[in-house]
N, C-alpha and C positions, 0 to 999 in steps of 0.2 A: 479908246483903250487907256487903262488908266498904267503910267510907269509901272514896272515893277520893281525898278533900283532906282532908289535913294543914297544921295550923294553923302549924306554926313548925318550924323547919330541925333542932329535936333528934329530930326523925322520923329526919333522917336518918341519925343517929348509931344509933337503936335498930334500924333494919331492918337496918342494915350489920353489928352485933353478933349480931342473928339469922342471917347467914350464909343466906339465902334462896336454894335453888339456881335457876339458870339451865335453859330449856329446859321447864318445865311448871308448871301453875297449882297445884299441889296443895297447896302449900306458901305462896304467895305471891299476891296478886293483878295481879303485872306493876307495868305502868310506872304511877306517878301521880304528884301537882301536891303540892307543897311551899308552901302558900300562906299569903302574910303580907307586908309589903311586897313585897319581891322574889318574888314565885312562880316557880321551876323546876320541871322536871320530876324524877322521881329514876322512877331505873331498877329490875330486882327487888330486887334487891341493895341499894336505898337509896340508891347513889349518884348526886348532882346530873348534869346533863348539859344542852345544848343541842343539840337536835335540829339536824343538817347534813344537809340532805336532796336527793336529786335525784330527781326523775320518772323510771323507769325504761322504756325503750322499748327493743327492739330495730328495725332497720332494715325488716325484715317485720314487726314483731307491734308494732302501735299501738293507739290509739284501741277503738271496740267488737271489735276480734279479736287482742285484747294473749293472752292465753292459746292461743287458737285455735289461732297461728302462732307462739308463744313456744316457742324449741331452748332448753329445758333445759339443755344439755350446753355453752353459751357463758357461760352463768351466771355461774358461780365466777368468771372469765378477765375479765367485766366489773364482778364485787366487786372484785376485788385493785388494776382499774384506779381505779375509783371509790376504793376505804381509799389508798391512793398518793397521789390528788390532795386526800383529809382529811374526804369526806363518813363520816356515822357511818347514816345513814337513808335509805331506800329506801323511794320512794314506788311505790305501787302502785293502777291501778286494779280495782276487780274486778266486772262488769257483771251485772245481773239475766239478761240474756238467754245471758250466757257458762255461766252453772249451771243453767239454767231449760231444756231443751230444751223442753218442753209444759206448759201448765197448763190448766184446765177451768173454762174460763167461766160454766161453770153451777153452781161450787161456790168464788164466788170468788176464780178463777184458784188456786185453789190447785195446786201441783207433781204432775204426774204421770209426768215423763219426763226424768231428770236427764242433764247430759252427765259421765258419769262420767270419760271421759281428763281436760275440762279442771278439773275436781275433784280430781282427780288429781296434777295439772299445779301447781294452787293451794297443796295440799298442800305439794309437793316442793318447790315456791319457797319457800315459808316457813320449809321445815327450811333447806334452802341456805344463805337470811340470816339464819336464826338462828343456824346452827353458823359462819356466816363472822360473825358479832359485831357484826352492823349492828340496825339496828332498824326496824320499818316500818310506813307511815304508809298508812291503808288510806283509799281513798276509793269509795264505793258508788256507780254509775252505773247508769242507763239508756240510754247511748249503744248496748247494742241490747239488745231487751227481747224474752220469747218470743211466736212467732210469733202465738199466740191475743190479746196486749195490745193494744188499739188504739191504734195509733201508727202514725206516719209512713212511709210504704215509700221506702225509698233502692233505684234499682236495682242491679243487677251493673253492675261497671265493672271497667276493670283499671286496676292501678300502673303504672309506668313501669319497672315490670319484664317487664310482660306478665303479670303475675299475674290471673286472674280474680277478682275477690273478688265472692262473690254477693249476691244483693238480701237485704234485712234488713228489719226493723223498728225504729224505734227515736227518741233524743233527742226526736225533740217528740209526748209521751204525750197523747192528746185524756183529756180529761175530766177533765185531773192534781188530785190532791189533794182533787176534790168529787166522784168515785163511788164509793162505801162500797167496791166489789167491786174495784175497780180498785187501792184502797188496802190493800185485806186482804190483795192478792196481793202486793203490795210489801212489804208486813211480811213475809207467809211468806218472802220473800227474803232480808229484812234478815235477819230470827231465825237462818235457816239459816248464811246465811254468817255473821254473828257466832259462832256455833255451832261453826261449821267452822275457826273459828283462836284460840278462847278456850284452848286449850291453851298458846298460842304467847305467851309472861311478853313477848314483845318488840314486841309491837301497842304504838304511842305514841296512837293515836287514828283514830275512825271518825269522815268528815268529812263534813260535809253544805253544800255551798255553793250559792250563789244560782241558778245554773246546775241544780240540781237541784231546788230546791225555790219557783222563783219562778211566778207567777202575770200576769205585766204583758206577757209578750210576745206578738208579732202572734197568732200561730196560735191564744193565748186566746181570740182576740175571736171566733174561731167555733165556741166550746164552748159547747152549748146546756146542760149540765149547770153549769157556771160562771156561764153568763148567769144561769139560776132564779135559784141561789144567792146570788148580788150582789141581785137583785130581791127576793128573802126578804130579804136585810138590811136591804134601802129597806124594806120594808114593814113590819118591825118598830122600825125607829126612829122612822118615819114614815108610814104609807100615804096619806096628802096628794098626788097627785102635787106639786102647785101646791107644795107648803113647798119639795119638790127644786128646782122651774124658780125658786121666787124665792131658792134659796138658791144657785143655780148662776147667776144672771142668765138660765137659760135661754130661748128665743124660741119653738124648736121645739113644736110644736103635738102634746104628747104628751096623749095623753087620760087612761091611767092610768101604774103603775108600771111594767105587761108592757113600755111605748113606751120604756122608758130602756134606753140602749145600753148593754157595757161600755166603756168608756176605750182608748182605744190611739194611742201616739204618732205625731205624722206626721214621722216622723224620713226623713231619705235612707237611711237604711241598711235601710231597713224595707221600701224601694218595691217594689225588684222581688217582694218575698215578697207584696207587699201588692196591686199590679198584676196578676200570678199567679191570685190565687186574689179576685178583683175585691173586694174587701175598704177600701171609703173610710175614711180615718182618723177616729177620732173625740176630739178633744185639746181637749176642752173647761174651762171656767174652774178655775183652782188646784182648789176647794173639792173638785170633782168628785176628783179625784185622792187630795186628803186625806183624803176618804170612803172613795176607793178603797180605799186604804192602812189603814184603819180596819177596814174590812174581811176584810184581807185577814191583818193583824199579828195584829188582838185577836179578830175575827169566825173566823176560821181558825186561823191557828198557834197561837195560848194558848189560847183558849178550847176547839176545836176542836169548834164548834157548826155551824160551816156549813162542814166540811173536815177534811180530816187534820191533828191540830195536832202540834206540835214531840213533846208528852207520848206523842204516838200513835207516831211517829218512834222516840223516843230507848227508850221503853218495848220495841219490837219487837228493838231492837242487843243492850239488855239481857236480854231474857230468853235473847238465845243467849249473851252474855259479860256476865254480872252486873256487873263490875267496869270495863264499858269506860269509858273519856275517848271524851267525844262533842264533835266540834266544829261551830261551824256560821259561814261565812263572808256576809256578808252586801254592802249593797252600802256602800260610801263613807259616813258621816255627811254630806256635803259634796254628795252626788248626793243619798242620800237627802231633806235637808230643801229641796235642792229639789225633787225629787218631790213633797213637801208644801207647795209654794210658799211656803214663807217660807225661804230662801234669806239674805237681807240682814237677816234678822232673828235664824237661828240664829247667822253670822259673825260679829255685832252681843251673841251672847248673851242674848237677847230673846225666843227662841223661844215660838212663841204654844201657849199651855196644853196645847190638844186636839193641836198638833201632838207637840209636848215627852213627851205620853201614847205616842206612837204609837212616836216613837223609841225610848224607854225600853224600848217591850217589845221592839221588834225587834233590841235589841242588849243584852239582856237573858234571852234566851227561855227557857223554862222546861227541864229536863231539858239543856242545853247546860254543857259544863265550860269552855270553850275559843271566843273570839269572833275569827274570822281576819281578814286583807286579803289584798292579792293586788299585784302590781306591774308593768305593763309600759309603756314609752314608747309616748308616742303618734306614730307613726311623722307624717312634717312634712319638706317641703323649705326650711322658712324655717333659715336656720344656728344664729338667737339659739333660736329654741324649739327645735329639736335640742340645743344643749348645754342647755339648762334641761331637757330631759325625759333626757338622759343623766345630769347631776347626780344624782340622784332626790331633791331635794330635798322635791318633791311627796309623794313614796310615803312620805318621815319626816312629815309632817303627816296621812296618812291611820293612818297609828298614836296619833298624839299626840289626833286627834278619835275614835278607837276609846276611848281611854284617858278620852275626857273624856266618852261618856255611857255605856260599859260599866264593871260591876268587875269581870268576868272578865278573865284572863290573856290576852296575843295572840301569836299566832301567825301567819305569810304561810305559808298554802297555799301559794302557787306565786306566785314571780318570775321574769320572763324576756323576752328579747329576742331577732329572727328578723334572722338575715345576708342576708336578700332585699331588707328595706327598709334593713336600716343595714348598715356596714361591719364586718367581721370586729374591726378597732380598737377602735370605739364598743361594740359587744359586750361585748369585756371590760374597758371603762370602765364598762358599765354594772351589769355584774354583779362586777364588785370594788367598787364603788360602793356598790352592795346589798348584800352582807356587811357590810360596814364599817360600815352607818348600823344594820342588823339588830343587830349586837354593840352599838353604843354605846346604844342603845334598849333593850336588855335583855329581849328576847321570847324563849319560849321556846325557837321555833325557825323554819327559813322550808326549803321546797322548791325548789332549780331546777328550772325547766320549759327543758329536759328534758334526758335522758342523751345519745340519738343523733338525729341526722335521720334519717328514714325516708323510704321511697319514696312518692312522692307522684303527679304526674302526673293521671287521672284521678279520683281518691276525694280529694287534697288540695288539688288547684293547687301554687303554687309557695311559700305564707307557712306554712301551718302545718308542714307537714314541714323546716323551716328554722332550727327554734329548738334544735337539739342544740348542745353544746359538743364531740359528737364526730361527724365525719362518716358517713359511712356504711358506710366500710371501718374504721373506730373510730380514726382520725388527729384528734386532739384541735385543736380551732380554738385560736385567740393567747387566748382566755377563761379556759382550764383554766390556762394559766398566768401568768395575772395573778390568778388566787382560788388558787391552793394555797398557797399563805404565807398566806394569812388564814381558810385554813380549817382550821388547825395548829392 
């Protein structure tokens, strides 16, 4: 396997002298990291770059049915518009369930029944923005997954086109990460579709962000295969119950370790899902959570003793594209250590030992070349925190705390902001905003989220199909042209 980090910038100079051609691996192993103070990206060719990226959507083809419903044939027409306004990267989702038409739960889930057009389709996109000279930034999704996974059924609904789009399976996978079979089939996934564009020198990185890879939310709390698994960790550090209740202050009249619940926030945003499916919160003392966290970082993702860990992950990308940059986005250091309740003590740089362990690995994680963030205001009718969260002065602190317990390279997956809660103005304040602090920060590169709005209506409501800089007849909002001189 060939490196994919380079120690110091005369890489650059030797790859450029080799003359590496463009367009296949045979020769070259694509894009990698020039690492040494300043880490960049270099392309096949060797030369430096920074990734300018926008999420790509058409107006029909979004979210789990971006190929499905993706006209090939408007492609080129929205490169030319995209390289005009100075993006070099095109971001792309590409879903388990969009390649997976069948798989066999009794071998598992391994592929039996491929969707060959949107394979197809996958294909031809990549030749497209490779011979149109962008580069693209792949991100592997579950948002729908084949029919046999067990996950969440969404039904048929239509767009506000009148589109029917049909029931699916998908984003919230029961049993994620802790049922062996569940997870093999997700490798077969991975391998495949890294497989499927390891040809293409102009892949910048396969991303893995928290939204795919976390453990903490509601619909956890009623995985009976999760639940074991967290109770095997208690009982290997511990099988006392009592040591857990006096180290949680807990009251609860648990007899053994089966009685301990998983964790889950009593957040407002959580309720309806929580009320739903009659689900009481369980938010008990910091410790519990730090355990949790314990658990979940070094007990699962590195070790990969009680779950699929990062090595299980990055291992699967690999073996279909040896040479890939893997990234993996994670949450805030600043959320994170309070998830660990010590909060005032990491701000303080104080951070208490077992906490400081758990950080390190989760923004360190094994098999990862590349640790992301992500950027969007938090939407607010107060005036003063609307311009503080237009500012982003926030989202330059959430890099500056990435920088201060990772030494991986960073990168913003996806920055962006929606014209339903703010003004078309505030918009491209906020994303000229975010260039500008992106470039002074010196990352490798960052994503807008997103190219177009999309039709919405029944599968989005009115926020998520709202964050395009182009509408939906492709007439560019006041955004595109407050970033194309800074995307120069």
């Amino acid at each position: 396997m060939k490196k994919r980090l380079y120690s110091t910038i005369a890489a650059v100079i030797v790859f450029s002298s080799l003359g590496f051609a463009t367009g296949n691996k045979i020769n070259s192993s694509g894009v990698r990291i020039s690492k040494g103070k300043n880490p960049v990206l270099l392309n096949a060719k060797g030369k430096p770059f920074v990734a300018k990226g926008i999420v790509y959507y058409q107006p029909q083809a979004s979210h789990h049915y971006f190929f499905e419903m993706l006209d090939l044939k408007r492609v080129p027409r929205d490169l030319e518009i995209f390289r005009k306004a100075g993006f070099n990267t095109i971001c792309i989702t590409i879903n388990w369930g969009e390649i997976f038409k069948e798989v066999d739960p009794k071998n598992s889930y391994k592929p039996v029944k491929f969707y060959n057009d949107r394979i197809a389709k996958i294909k031809k996109l990549l030749q497209i923005i490779r011979d149109s000279g962008f580069y693209v930034y792949i991100s592997p999704a579950k948002e729908i997954v084949p029919p046999q996974i067990p996950a969440k059924d969404y039904p048929a609904k239509k767009d506000e086109t009148g589109r029917l789009h049909p029931s699916f399976r998908g984003y919230l996978v029961h049993n994620w990460l802790v049922d062996d079979k569940i997870s093999a089939g997700f490798k077969y996934y991975l391998e495949y579709m890294a497989k499927l564009l390891s040809p293409f020198d102009n892949v910048v990185v396969y991303a893995l962000p928290y939204e795919l890879m976390n453990l903490e939310w509601p619909w956890c709390h009623v995985d009976k295969k999760l639940k074991a698994r967290w109770q095997k960790w208690l009982r290997d550090k511990n099988p006392n119950v009592n040591y857990w209740k006096k180290r949680w202050h807990e009251t609860s009249d648990w007899k053994s370790i089966k009685d301990i619940p998983l964790p889950i926030h009593d957040w407002g945003i959580w309720h309806d899902y929580l009320d739903f499916n009659n689900i009481k919160p369980v938010d008990p003392h910091v410790l519990v959570w730090r355990d949790f966290w314990e658990f979940n970082a070094i007990g699962i993702f590195k070790t990969g003793k009680y779950g699929m860990s990062f090595e299980d992950v990055c291992g699967a990308i690999r073996k279909g594209d040896p040479d890939a940059l893997i990234l993996y986005k994670p949450f805030v250091p600043k959320r994170m250590s309070w998830e660990l309740g010590c909060l005032q003590e990491w701000l303080n740089r104080k951070t208490p030992p077992d906490a400081q362990k758990i950080l390190t690995t989760i923004y360190n994680p094994p098999g990862i070349d590349i640790i992301a963030c992500q950027g969007y205001p938090i939407a607010t009718t107060n005036p003063i925190n609307r311009k503080a969260e237009i500012s982003f002065e926030e989202k330059v602190n959430e890099v500056k705390w990435l920088r201060r317990e990772s030494h991986l390279p960073v990168y913003c997956q996806e920055f962006g902001i929606n014209h339903h809660e703010w003004t078309l103005e505030e918009c491209a304040e906020f994303l000229a905003n975010g260039i500008t602090e992106y470039k002074n920060l010196g990352i490798l590169g960052y994503n807008i989220w997103q190219s177009h709005d999309f039709y919405g209506g029944g599968m989005w409501g009115k926020v998520q199909p709202a964050f395009g800089i182009y509408d939906t007849n492709g007439i560019p909002h006041p955004a595109v042209k407050a970033i194309t001189p800074l995307l120069k």
